[in-house]
C-alpha positions as CSV (number, residue, x, y, z in Angstrom):
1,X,-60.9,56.2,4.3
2,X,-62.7,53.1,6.0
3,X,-61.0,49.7,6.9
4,X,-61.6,46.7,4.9
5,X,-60.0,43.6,4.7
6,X,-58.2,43.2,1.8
7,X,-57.0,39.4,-0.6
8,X,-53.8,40.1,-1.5
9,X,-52.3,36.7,-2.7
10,X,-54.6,33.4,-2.8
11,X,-54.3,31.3,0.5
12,X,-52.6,34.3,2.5
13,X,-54.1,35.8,5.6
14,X,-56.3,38.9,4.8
15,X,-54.7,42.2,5.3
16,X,-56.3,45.1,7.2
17,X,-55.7,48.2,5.0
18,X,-57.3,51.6,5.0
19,X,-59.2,51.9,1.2
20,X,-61.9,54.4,-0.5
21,X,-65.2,53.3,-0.7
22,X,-66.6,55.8,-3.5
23,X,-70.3,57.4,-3.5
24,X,-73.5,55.3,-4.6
25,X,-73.8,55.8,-8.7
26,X,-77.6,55.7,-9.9
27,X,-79.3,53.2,-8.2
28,X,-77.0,51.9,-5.6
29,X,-76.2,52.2,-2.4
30,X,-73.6,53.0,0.4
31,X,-74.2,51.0,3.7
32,X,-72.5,51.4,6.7
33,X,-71.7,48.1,7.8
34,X,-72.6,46.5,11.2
35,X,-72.4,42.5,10.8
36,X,-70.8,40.5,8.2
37,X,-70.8,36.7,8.3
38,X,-67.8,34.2,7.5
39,X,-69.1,32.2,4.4
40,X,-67.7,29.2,2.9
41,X,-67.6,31.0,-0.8
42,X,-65.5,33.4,0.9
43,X,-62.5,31.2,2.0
44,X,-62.9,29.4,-1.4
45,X,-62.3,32.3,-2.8
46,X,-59.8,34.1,-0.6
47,X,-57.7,30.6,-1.2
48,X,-58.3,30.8,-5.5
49,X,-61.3,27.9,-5.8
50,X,-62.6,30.1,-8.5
51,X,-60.0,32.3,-9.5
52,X,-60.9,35.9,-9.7
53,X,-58.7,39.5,-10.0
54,X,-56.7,40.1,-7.1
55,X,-56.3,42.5,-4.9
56,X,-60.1,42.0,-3.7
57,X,-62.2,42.8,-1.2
58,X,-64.8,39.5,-0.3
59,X,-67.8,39.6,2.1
60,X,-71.3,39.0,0.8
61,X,-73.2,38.1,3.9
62,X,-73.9,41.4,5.7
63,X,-76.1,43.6,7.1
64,X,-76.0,47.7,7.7
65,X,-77.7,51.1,7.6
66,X,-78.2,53.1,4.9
67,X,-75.8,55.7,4.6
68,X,-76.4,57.4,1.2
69,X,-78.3,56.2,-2.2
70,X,-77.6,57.2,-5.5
71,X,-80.2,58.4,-8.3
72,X,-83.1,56.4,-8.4
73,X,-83.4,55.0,-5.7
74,X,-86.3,53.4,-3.4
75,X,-84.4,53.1,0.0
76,X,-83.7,55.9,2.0
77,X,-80.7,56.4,4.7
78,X,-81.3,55.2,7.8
79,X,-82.5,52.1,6.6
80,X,-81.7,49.0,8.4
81,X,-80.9,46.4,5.8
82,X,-79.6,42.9,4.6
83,X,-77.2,43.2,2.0
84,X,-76.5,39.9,-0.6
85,X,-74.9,39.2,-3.3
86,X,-78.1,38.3,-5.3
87,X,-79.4,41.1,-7.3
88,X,-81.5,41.8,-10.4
89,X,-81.8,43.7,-13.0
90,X,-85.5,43.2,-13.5
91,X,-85.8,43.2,-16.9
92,X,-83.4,40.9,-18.4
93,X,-85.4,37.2,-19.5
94,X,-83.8,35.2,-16.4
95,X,-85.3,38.4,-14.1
96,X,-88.7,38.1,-15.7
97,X,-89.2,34.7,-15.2
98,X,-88.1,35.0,-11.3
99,X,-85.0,33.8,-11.6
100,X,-82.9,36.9,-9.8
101,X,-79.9,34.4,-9.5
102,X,-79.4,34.4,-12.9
103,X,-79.6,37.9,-13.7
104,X,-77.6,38.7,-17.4
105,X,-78.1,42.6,-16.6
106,X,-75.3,45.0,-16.9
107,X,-74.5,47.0,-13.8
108,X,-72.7,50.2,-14.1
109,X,-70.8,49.2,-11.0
110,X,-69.3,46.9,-12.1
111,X,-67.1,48.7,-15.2
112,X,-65.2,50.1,-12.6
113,X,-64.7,49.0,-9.0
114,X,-66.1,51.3,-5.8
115,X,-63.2,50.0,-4.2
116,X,-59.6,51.4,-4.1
117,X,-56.4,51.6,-2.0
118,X,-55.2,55.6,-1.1
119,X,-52.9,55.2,-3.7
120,X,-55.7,54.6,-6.2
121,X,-55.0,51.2,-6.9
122,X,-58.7,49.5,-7.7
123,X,-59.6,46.6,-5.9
124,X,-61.7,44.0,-7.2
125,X,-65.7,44.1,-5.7
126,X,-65.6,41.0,-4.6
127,X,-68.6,39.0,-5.7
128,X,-70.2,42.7,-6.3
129,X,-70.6,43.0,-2.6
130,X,-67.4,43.5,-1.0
131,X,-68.7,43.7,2.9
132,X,-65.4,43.0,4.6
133,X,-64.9,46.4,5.1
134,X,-66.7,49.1,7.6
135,X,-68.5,50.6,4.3
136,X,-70.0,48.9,1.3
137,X,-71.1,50.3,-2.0
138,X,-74.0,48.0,-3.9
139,X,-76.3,47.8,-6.7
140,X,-80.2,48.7,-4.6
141,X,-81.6,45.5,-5.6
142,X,-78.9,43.5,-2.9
143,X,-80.6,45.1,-0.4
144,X,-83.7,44.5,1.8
145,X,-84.9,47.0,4.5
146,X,-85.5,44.6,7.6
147,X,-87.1,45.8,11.3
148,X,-85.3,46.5,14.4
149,X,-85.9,43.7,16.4
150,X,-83.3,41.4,14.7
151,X,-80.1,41.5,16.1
152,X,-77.5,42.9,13.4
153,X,-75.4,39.3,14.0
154,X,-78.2,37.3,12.9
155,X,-79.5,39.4,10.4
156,X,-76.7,39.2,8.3
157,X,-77.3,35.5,8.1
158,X,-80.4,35.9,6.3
159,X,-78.3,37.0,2.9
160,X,-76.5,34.4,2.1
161,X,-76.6,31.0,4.6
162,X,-80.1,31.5,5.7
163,X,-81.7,32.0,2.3
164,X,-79.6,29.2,0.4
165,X,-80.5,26.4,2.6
166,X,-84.2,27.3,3.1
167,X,-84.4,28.6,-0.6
168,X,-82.9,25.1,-1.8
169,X,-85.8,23.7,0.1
170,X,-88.6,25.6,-0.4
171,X,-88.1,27.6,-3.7
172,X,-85.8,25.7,-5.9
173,X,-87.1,22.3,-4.9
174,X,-90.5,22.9,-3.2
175,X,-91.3,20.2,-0.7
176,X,-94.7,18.9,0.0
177,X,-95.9,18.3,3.2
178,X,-94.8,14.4,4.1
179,X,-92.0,14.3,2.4
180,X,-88.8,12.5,3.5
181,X,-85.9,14.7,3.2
182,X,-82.4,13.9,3.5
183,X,-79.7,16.8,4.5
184,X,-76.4,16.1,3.6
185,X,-74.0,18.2,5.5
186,X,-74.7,20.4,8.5
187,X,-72.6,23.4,8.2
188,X,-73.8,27.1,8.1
189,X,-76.3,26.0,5.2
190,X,-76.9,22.5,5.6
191,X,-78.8,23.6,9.1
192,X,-81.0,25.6,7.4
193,X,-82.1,23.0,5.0
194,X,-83.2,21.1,7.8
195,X,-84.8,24.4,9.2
196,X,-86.4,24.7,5.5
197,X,-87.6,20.8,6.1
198,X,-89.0,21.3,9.0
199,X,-91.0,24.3,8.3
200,X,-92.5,22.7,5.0
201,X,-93.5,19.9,7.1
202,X,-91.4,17.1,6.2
203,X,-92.4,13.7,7.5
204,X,-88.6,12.8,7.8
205,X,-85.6,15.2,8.2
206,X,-82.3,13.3,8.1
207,X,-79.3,14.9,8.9
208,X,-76.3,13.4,7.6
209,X,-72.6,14.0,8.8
210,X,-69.6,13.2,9.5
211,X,-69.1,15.0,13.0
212,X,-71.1,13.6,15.6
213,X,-71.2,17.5,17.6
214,X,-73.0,18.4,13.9
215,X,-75.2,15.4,14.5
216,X,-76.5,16.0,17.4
217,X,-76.8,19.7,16.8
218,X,-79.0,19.6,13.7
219,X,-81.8,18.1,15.8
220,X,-82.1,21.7,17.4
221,X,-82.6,22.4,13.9
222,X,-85.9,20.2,12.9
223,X,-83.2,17.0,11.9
224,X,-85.5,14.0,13.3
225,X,-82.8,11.7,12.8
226,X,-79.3,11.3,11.8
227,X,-76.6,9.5,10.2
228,X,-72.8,9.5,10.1
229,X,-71.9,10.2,6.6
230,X,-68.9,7.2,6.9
231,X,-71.5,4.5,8.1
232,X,-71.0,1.7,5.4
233,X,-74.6,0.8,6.1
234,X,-75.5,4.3,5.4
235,X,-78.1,4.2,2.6
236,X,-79.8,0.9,4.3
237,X,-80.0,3.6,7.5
238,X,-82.3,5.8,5.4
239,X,-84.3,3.0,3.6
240,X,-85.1,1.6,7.1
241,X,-86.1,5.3,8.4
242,X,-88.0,6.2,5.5
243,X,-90.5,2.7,5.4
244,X,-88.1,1.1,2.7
245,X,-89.0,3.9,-0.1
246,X,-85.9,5.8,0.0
247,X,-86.1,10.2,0.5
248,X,-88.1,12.3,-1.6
249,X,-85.5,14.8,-1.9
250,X,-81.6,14.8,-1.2
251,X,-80.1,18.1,-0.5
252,X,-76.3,18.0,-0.8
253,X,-75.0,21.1,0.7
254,X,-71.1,20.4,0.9
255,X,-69.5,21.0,-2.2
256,X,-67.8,17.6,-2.0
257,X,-67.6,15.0,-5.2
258,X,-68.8,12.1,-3.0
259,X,-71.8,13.6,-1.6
260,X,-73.3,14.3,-5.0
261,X,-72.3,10.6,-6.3
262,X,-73.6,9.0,-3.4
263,X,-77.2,11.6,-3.3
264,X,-79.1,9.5,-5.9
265,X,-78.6,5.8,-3.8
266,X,-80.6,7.5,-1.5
267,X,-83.5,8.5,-3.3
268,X,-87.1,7.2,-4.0
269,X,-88.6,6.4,-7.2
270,X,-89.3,9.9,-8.9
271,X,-87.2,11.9,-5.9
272,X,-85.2,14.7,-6.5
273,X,-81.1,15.3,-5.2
274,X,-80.3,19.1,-5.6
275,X,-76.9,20.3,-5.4
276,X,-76.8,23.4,-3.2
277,X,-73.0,23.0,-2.2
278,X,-70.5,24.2,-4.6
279,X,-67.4,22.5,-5.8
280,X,-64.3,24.1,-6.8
281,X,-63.5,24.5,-10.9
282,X,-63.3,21.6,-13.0
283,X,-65.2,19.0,-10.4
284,X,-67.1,16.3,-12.0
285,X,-69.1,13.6,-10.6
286,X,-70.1,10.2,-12.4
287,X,-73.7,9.2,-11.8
288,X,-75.3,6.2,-13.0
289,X,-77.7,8.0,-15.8
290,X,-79.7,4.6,-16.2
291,X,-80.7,4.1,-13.3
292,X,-82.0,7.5,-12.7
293,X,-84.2,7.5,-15.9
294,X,-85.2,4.3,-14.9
295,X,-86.2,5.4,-11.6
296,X,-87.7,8.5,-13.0
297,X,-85.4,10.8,-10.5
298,X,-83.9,14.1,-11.1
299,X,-81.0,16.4,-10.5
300,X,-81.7,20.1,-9.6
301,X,-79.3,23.4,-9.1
302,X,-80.4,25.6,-6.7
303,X,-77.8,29.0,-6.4
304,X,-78.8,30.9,-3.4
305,X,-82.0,29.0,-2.9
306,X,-83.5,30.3,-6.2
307,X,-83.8,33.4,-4.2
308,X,-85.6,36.7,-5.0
309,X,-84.8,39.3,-2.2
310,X,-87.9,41.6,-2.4
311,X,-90.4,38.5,-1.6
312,X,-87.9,36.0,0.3
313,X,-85.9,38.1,2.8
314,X,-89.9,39.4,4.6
315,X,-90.8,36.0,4.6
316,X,-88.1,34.6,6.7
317,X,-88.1,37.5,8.7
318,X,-91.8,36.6,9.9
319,X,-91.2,33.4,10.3
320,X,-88.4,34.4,12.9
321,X,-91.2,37.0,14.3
322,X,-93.0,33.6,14.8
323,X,-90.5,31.6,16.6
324,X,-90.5,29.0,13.4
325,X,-87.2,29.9,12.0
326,X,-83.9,30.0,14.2
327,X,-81.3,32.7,13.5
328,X,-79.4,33.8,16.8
329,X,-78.7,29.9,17.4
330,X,-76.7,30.0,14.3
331,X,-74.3,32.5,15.5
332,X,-71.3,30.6,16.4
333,X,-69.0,33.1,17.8
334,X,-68.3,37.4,17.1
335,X,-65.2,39.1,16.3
336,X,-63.9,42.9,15.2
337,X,-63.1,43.4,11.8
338,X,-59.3,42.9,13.2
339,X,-60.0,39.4,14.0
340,X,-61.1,38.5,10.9
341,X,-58.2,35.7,10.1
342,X,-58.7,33.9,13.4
343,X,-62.5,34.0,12.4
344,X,-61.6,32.5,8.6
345,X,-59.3,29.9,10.3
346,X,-62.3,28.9,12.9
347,X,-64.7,28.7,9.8
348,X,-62.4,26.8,8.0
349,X,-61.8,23.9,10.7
350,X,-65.8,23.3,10.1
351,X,-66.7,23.4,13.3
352,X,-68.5,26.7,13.3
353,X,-72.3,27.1,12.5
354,X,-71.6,30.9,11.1
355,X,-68.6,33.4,12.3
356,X,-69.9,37.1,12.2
357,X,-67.4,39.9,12.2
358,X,-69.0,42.8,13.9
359,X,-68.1,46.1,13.5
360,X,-70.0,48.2,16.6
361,X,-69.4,47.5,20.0
């Protein structure tokens, strides 16, 4: 029996129950659990954004040890690890042609849930991952082994927040060098866009917000200037910073209606906004389609920062090894498993960079 908590009814605090965590089938994985962050996705879905099966157990963003692995597996126990809820198959067409968030493989994990109450009562695997509890059972390819001089707070980040706003920048919409980039929101992701900016050498990186604390924060984070998201003279803010042309790319990482109408007024001829945020069900957005064909720009996707575990997760860990990426700034505050509602509620306000439930001393 291992502590988790648990979604009982949509918008209600979480509940700290004793459940089962059953043993890793062929090719998964039980992970003790050390950190687990507070994401967005999480509230959304804790408060019915997406709908979903309840009782649940949510968490995605996590890190652990190995504690046991099922048939067929690569990692061994003992391994330190980042746990996400990206995984692949690896042999399903989106998985062949690299695009792991995507995967259209069944997973024998998920006909019937590792998760269940004493009573046997099954509990949905929240987004397959389920890390809100002190053990976690998941399919191996959610997990990457990662060394032991990353604190377990701040590697947990790199699963979800860190490799969705870097990811957005660098995989799904591949900066170049000079570019002039425009972050809009700097929450738990939208920081790491600008991180992702910076680090692909952006000529430009402009923070947008409403908060002026997030403002002035993001330039810690490679912003080299910013802009308050209610300015009426917003957009003639970033023509005058960017020479006139308008940003190269526009990364809207709130999933808010306005931000993804208002993206393409600040683009350049042939620039590019990608939607990173998500919106709840049902949320459309008018654009004018004219004037982006006339203006040759485009509208990209990017889930998870196109990520691909195996190749993205070493990456950002060496860039952290170098001093290039931050990920113990974005730490916000700790709490115990226990805590975890006042952590939701501190999330929730916005204010937060990333929450982290802990569950060692």
């Amino acid at each position: 029996m291992v502590k988790a908590a648990v979604c009982r009814e949509f918008g209600a605090p979480l509940s700290i129950e004793n459940i089962v965590v059953a043993a890793p089938g062929p090719g998964e994985v039980r992970v003790d659990m050390k950190a687990c962050a507070i994401c967005h996705s999480d509230i959304m879905l804790a408060d019915g954004a997406w709908g979903g099966i309840l009782p649940a157990v949510y968490g995605h963003e996590a890190a652990g040890v190995v504690e046991s692995v099922g048939e067929g597996v690569a990692a061994v126990v003992g391994d330190r690890v980042v746990i996400s809820l990206i995984r692949s198959c690896g042999s399903c067409r989106n998985c062949n042609r690299g695009i792991h968030t995507s995967c259209t493989g069944h997973f024998a994990i998920d006909d019937r849930s590792p998760l269940s109450t004493a009573g046997g009562e099954l509990l949905t695997h929240g987004l397959h991952t389920g890390t809100f509890a002190e053990k976690a059972v998941v399919h191996s390819s959610q997990v990457v082994v990662v060394p032991p001089d990353i604190d377990w707070a701040s590697a947990c980040l790199l699963g979800c927040g860190v490799i969705t706003g870097v990811g957005a920048v660098t995989s799904t919409a591949r900066v170049e060098a000079g570019s002039h980039v425009v972050v809009i929101g700097c929450g738990g992701v939208g920081i790491n866009s600008l991180q992702g900016a910076a680090i692909a050498g952006a000529r430009s990186v402009i923070a947008v917000d409403l908060e002026p604390a997030k403002r002035e924060g993001a330039r810690e984070f490679g912003a080299t200037d910013t802009v308050d998201g209610a300015a009426i003279d917003m957009v003639e803010q970033v023509m005058a910073i960017t020479g006139g042309w308008g940003a190269d790319y526009v990364f809207v990482t709130v999933g808010a209606k306005a931000a993804v109408e208002q993206a393409p007024s600040l683009l350049a001829p042939g620039g590019a906004a990608v939607i990173v945020g998500m919106t709840p069900n049902g949320v459309t957005a008018d654009i004018d389609t004219t004037a982006l064909a006339d203006a040759s720009q485009r509208m990209l996707g990017s889930k998870m920062g196109s990520g691909r575990l195996a190749t993205d997760i070493p990456q950002l860990v060496g860039l952290y090894q170098q001093g290039r990426l931050k990920l113990d700034e974005l730490v916000s505050h700790t709490y115990r498993l226990e805590q975890i509602n006042e952590a939701v509620e501190s999330s929730r306000t916005g204010t937060a960079r990333r929450n982290v439930v802990v569950f060692d001393d």
